[in-house]
N, C-alpha and C positions, 0 to 999 in steps of 0.2 A: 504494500500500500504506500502509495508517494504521500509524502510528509504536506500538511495542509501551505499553501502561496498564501502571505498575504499583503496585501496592497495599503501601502501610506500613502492617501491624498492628500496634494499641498495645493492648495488655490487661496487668491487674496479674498482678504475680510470683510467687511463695510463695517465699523464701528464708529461711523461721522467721519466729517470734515478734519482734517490734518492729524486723522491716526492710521496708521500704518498698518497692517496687522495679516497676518498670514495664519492660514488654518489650516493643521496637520491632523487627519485621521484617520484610525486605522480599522482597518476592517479584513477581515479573510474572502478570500478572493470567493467569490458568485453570493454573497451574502453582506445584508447590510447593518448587525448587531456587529458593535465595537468589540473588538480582541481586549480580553482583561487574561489576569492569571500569567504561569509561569512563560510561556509564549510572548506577551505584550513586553514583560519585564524584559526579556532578552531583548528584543527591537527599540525599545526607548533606552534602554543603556549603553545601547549602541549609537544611536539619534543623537542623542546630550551630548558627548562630545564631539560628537562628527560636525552637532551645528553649531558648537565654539571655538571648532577649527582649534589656532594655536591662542584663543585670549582665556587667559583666567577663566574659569566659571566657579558659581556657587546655586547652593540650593536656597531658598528662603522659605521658613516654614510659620506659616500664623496660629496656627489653632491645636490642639492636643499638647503643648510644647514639653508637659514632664512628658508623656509618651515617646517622644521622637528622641527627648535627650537621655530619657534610661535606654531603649533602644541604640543611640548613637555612643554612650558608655559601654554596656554590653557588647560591642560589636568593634570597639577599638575604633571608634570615628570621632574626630575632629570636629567640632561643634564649638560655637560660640553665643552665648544671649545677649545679642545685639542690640534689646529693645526692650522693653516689658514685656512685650507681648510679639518678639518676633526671635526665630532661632536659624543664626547663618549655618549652613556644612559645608565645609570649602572643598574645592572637587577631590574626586574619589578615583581611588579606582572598581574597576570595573565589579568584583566580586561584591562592593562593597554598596558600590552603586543599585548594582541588582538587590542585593538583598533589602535596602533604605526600599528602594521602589515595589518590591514585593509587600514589602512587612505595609506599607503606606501608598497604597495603590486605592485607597478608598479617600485620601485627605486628598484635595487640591492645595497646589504648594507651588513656590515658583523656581524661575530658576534665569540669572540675571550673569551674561556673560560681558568682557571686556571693562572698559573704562576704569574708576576707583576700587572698586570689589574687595581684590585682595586686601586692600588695607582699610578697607570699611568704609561704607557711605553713610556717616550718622543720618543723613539726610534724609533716605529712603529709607532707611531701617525704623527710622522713627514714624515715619511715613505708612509703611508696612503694617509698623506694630499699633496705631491707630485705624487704618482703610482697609488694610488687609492686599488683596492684591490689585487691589482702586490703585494703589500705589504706583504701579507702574506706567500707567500713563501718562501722569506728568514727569515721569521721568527717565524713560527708554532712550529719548536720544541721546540721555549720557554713556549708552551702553551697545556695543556690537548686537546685543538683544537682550529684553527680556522676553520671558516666554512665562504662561501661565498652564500648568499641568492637568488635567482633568482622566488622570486617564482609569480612572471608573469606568468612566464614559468614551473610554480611546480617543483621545484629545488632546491636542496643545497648541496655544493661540500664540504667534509667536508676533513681538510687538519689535519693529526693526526699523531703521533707516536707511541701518548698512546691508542687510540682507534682501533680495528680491527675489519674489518665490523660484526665479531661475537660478538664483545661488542657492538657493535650498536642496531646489531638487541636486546640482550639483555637488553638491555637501553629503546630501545622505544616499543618493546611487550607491557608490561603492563601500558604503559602511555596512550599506543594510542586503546586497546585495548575497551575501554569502547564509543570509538566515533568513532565505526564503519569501525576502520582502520585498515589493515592487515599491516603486519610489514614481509617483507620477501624478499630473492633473488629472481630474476628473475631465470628463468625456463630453 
């Protein structure tokens, strides 16, 4: 039996006048319920870097925060409370990645590549820990991207300047390519 294909649509957003935003989701190929579970996790921990290329990325998490931070203790992950009410993970690797996005595949969470990052943006972190991921819209074009995670629901809104959904698809082709995932616009 061939292993199931599945297919990450990237096409642009409409979220108003001067927001940018790019929509990736995923779905198994002849069917339109979003891919969740051990499947999804492999393809989006593949995604996450492929679409911060070589800038810094981090996670940004608003809501459960002792959850994520006993989980991100337990599991030898680097984590910082960057807010009241927001917790950074500065990027990971892969095993680690997977597992964060396994264990938290039900929370929407973000994820905020290039610009200040690595050394912290009080700015947005405070921003965060007040709006939640409101947050990023006023403040993505500080950043190669942010993206907002949903992927419950196989989803991520990706909020960019510098990236156009033709840098995307070029970005994640040959990431996702080897784990059975098509990388393309919709039809």
């Amino acid at each position: 039996m061939d292993s199931p294909t599945f297919r990450l649509l990237v096409e642009p957003l409409d979220l108003g006048l001067n927001v940018r935003a790019i929509s990736l989701d995923l779905t198994e190929e002849g069917a339109e319920d979003p891919v969740i579970g051990p499947d999804a996790a492999r393809i989006w921990t593949a995604a996450i870097p492929a679409l911060a290329g070589s800038d810094v990325w981090m996670l940004d998490f608003v809501s459960h925060l002792d959850r994520i931070e006993e989980f991100c203790d337990s599991h030898d992950i680097a984590r910082r409370r960057a807010a009241p009410k927001c917790t950074v993970v500065a990027g990971l690797d892969a095993e680690r990645l997977r597992a964060l996005i396994t264990r938290f595949e039900s929370e929407t969470f973000g994820i905020r590549a290039g610009g200040s990052g690595a050394a912290g943006d009080a700015e947005i972190e405070h921003d965060l820990s007040g709006r939640g991921m409101d947050a990023y819209q006023g403040a993505y074009r500080r950043y190669t991207m942010c993206a907002i995670c949903d992927f419950e629901n196989g989803s991520m809104t990706v909020l960019s300047e510098a990236l156009s959904s033709s840098e995307i698809l070029r970005r994640l082709r040959p990431a996702l390519e080897p784990l059975a995932a098509r990388v393309e616009r919709p039809n």
